[in-house]
Structures are given as structure tokens and as C-alpha cells.
SEPA-215209 format. One record per residue (C-alpha): z, x, y. Coordinates in steps of 0.2 Angstrom, whole numbers, plus 5000, padded with zeros to 4 digits. Example, Ala and Ser with C-alpha at 12.3 -4.5 7.8 and 13.67 -1.06 7.14 Angstrom:
<recs>
503950624978;503650684995;
</recs>
This chain:
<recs>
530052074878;528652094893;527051994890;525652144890;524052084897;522352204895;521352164912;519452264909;518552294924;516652304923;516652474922;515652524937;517252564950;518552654948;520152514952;521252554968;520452684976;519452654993;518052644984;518352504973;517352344974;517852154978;518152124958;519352274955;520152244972;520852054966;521252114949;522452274955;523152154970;523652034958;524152114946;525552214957;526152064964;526651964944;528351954941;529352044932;529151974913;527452054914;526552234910;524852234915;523652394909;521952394921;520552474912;519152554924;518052694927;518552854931;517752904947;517553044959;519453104960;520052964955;521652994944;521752954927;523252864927;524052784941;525452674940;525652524954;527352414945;527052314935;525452354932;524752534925;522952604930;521852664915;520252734922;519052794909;517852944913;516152894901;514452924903;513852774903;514352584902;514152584885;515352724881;516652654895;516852484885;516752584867;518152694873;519052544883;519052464865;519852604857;521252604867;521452434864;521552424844;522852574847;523952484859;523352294855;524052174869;524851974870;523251974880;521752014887;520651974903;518852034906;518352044923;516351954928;515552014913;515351874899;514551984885;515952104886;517051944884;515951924867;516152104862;518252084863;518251924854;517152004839;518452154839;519952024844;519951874836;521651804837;522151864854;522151754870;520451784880;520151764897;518451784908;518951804926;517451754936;516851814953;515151754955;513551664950;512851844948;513051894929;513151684925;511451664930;510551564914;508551644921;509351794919;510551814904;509751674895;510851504893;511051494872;511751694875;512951644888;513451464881;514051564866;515151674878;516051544885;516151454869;517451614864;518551624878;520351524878;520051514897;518751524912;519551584930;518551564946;518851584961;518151444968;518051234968;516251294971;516051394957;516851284944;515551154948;514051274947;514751334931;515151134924;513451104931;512451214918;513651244905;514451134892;516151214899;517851084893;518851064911;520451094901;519651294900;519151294918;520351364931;520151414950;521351554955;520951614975;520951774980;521951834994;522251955009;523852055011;524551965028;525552125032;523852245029;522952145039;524052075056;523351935065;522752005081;523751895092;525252005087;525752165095;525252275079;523552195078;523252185094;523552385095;522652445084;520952335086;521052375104;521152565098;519752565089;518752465103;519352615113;518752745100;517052655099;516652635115;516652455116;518152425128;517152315139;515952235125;515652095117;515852125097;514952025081;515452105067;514652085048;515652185036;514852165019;513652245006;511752265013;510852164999;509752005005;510951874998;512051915012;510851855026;511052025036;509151985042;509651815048;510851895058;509852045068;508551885069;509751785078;510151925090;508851925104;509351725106;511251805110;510751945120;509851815132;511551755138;512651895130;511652055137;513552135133;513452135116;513452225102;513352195084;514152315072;513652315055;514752395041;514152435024;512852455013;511852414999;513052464985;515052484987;515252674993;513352714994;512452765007;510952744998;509252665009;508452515001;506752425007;507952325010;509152415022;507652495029;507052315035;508652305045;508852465053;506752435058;507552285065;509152365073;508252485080;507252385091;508852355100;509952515101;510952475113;511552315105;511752375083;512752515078;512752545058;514152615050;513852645033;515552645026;517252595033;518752615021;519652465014;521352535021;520252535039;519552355039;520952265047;520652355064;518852315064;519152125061;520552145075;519352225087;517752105083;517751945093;516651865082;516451905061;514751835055;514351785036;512651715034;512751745015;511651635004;511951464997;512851544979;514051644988;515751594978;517051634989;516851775002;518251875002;517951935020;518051785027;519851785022;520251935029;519451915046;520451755048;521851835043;521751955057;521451835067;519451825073;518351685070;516951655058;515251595058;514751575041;513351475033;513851305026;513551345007;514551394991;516251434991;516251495010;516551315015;518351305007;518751435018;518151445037;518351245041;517051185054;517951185073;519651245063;519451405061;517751445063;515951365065;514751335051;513051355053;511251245042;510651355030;509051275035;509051345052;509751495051;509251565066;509351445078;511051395072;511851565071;511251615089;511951465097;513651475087;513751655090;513651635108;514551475110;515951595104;515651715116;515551625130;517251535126;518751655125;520151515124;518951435109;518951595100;520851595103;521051435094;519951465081;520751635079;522551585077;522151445067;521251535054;522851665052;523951525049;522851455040;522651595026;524651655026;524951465018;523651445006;522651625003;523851774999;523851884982;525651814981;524951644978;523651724968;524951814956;525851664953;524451554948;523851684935;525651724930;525651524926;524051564917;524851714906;526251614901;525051454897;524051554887;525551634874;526451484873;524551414864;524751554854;526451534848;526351364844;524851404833;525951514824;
</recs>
């Protein structure tokens, strides 16, 4: 008999679909890729178009249309106690980890976690949290980082604690320094415009953790030696919105006092983002110091493109100072970005390096095969508790 797993998304994204954030992405590309032994049922929200039911073997798609978040977890608890699980994983939200276990109390629970966002004890309140992580059977995170920030404020056994990294599909997204990948960023450069120009890419949500100010900051100080330049910015302040916050409207007031050097593009597909890491010579990420893993610095590496991130959280397990990228003081920000950003652009066989490095780099160790196996090793752990309980 399969081993059926329950994996509940936050409810906020519909799962595979273009428009799915970072946390449904790693649980659908996971999930697809587990062997055999195991059925996976993905609960989401049902969004725009989105089917209701979409099978990707081994794993099925559930997406739930509700109201609100409140009726999406009632309704995803419903189908649960209809078709109870061996079982279940709730992704980044620890209350609705406390909710399952209430209803569930004998069944294996897993808290998949992808940031310090819905841990944060100022926020959420530590005794209310502690007790969540006091009901799980097991914690996931995807970093080294993030286990030490979460060991660091929580009374957490290291026995529940386990880091399972996200990947990037190698063959979605080709190292640039093959034919495929060099074809189709050079395509793109063509359809942009940019043929003969110098690109710094950020690809990301527009949010101030994320630094995008730093960046547009940092910009004059590379257009003083790099008048070719342009930084392309793609994304916005929430996944598939085009929505202007104070915030974005800082940045474009910044971009806008160089047009000839930021473009904006509010969204770019997820199926399109290998050909604008292919055609960038640079990715940038100055995200804040609590950023727990980044999955786009994986993906630009895998393509093949260099990054300069900020030497904080999860980032640094990553981009690997002089390897595959640079790594920039959080404490000087600007000055550090602009004189890594244009070291880089001055210095076609370092980018090279860099470049092939970091795709190499992220075929061994960051692909959602290895990501499958260490939460396949996970599943089985957790039934084999449970049977000897029995």
C-alpha cells in the first residue's frame, strides 16, 4: 500500500499555476519527483482559472475555492477527516499546524518551514508559537540558517529539526554556457532591446526586506564606469500583483531619475525566468539579513549568471564568495554593491568563471531530485515512528 501524505498550503496561491508563490512552488516540485511508494494530495486555493483538480504523478492537486482563509482551512479539514492520511505536512503556517493536530491527534505532523516570516516571536507571540512546535513530530527548513534562528528562540529538540533545500529544475533552467541557454537569453536581449548592454537583473517581490532600494542606491556609483547599463527589475510587491505600494512607489521615484538605465517589469512568468537569468550578466540580491534561503539565487546560478548577494541568512550557503558570486557588508550596502556590481561588469572572463561554477555548483547539491529524496527519507522515518508505537 502507498504511503498517503496530506501537504496544506497556506491558502493564499493556487499550487502549480504561474502564479504560485516560492512555498507552493517547493512543495508541487517535490512532490512530483517522490518515488513511487508514495501518493501525495496538495491542498491549495483555488484561484483565477485555476483547475480544481490537477494531477502531476504522484502527487494530486486539490485547490479549494473559499472566501476567505478561514473557510479554506475549515473546508481543507473536511476533506481530510473524509480521506484521513498516513500523513500530513502543513506548509509556513505553525497555527494551522496547531489546528491539525487538535483534529488529528495520532497522525504524523510535519511543519514545513520557509522563513522567519510567520515564526517571528514580536509578532505571533513566543508561549503561542512554542506550543506549536511542541505538537509537530517534525520541523523542515530549508536552511542551516534557519534551523539556528529557530534553535536560537525556541526550545526546539535537534532530533525534530530537519533541513531539506529547495531546488531548481537543471533542464528548465540551462546554464547559459550551453547552446539552449545561450539561445534563448540571447533572444530575449534581442526582444528587449538590450543587444549591446550591460544587464543587472533583480528578480524578486518589491517588499523592503529585499533591499530593492539598496540596489537603485547603488546604481549612479555603476553608471559612472558602466554608462551601458541597465538594471531590470522584475516583480512586485505581492506574487501576481501589480499592485503600487509606498513602497514600490519609492522605487520607481528612484528608477525614474534614470530612465535610461531601470526598466520595470511587473511580472515575468515562472516558466519565463530561465531566459531572463540567461540574458542578465549580473543577478543582484540585497535581501535583508533573515533571508532563509533565496530561492533565486539558485536559479540564477543554475542558468549560469553570477550573484551578488548580501552576506546574511541562508544566502550564504548558497552564492560562495569568489566561487560563484560576490558577497556584499550588510553594513555598507551601497558602496559594496556598486563596486561588486561593476567589478563584474568590467570583467567578462570573471563573470565566466563565476558563472560556470555556480551551474555546476547547483546540479550537485540544489535539485528538487535531491529535494524529493530527503523528504521521501523523511515520510518513511515518520511511519516507521508510528508503526512501532503500535
Amino acid at each position: 500500500m502507498p504511503i498517503e501524505v496530506a501537504v496544506v498550503c497556506p491558502g493564499q496561491f493556487a499550487a502549480a499555476t504561474e502564479r504560485s508563490s516560492s512555498v507552493e512552488r517547493v512543495a508541487h516540485e517535490a512532490a512530483s519527483r517522490l518515488p513511487e511508494r508514495f501518493r501525495v494530495t496538495i491542498y491549495s486555493r483555488r484561484t483565477d482559472d485555476a483547475e480544481a483538480v490537477k494531477r502531476a504523478y504522484p502527487a494530486v492537486h486539490h485547490r479549494i475555492r473559499a472566501t476567505s482563509r478561514t473557510q479554506y482551512i475549515r473546508l481543507v479539514l473536511r476533506n481530510l477527516s473524509a480521506h484521513p492520511p498516513d500523513i500530513i505536512q502543513v506548509e509556513n503556517r505553525p497555527f494551522i499546524a496547531g489546528l491539525m493536530r487538535r483534529r488529528f491527534p495520532r497522525l504524523p505532523l510535519i511543519l514545513s518551514l520557509h522563513s522567519t516570516t510567520f515564526v517571528n516571536p514580536r509578532i505571533y507571540g513566543k508561549r503561542q508559537l512554542q506550543a506549536c512546535f511542541d505538537q509537530v513530530d517534525r520541523i523542515v527548513v530549508n536552511s542551516e540558517y534557519l534551523a539556528g534562528w529557530l534553535s536560537g528562540r525556541f526550545a526546539i529538540p535537534s532530533r525534530k529539526l530537519r533541513i531539506c533545500s529547495p531546488g531548481v529544475d537543471a533542464d528548465a533552467f540551462a546554464s547559459k554556457y550551453t547552446r539552449a541557454g545561450r539561445e534563448q537569453g540571447a533572444a530575449l536581449r534581442e526582444e528587449l532591446g538590450y543587444e549591446h548592454r550591460k544587464i543587472i537583473l533583480y528578480m524578486g517581490r518589491l517588499v523592503p526586506i529585499k533591499g530593492v532600494h539598496h540596489l537603485l542606491e547603488a546604481l549612479p556609483d555603476v553608471l559612472m564606469e558602466h554608462d551601458d547599463t541597465v538594471l531590470v527589475i522584475c516583480g512586485s510587491a505581492r506574487v501576481g500583483s501589480d499592485r503600487l505600494t509606498d513602497y514600490v512607489r519609492r522605487l520607481h521615484r528612484l528608477g525614474n531619475a534614470m530612465p535610461r538605465h531601470v526598466r520595470f517589469v511587473p511580472y515575468v512568468a515562472h516558466s519565463s525566468a530561465p531566459a531572463w537569468y540567461q540574458a542578465a550578466d549580473v543577478v543582484a540580491v540585497p535581501s535583508a539579513s533573515e533571508e532563509a534561503f533565496g530561492l533565486v539565487n539558485a536559479e540564477a546560478l543554475a542558468c549560469g549568471t553570477p550573484v551578488v548577494a548580501t552576506r546574511a541568512g541562508g544566502i550564504v550557503e548558497i552564492v560562495r564568495h569568489e566561487e560563484n558570486g560576490l558577497l556584499v557588508d550588510p553594513a555598507h550596502m551601497k558602496q559594496d554593491l556598486a563596486r561588486s556590481l561593476s567589478r563584474l561588469l568590467r570583467d567578462r572572463q570573471l563573470r565566466e568563471r563565476l558563472g560556470r561554477q555556480g551551474a555546476e555548483m547547483v546540479r550537485r547539491q540544489f535539485t528538487w531530485h535531491n529535494t524529493a529524496a530527503s523528504y521521501a527519507e523523511l515520510y518513511d522515518r515518520c511511519v516507521q515512528a508510528i508503526r512501532r508505537r503500535a
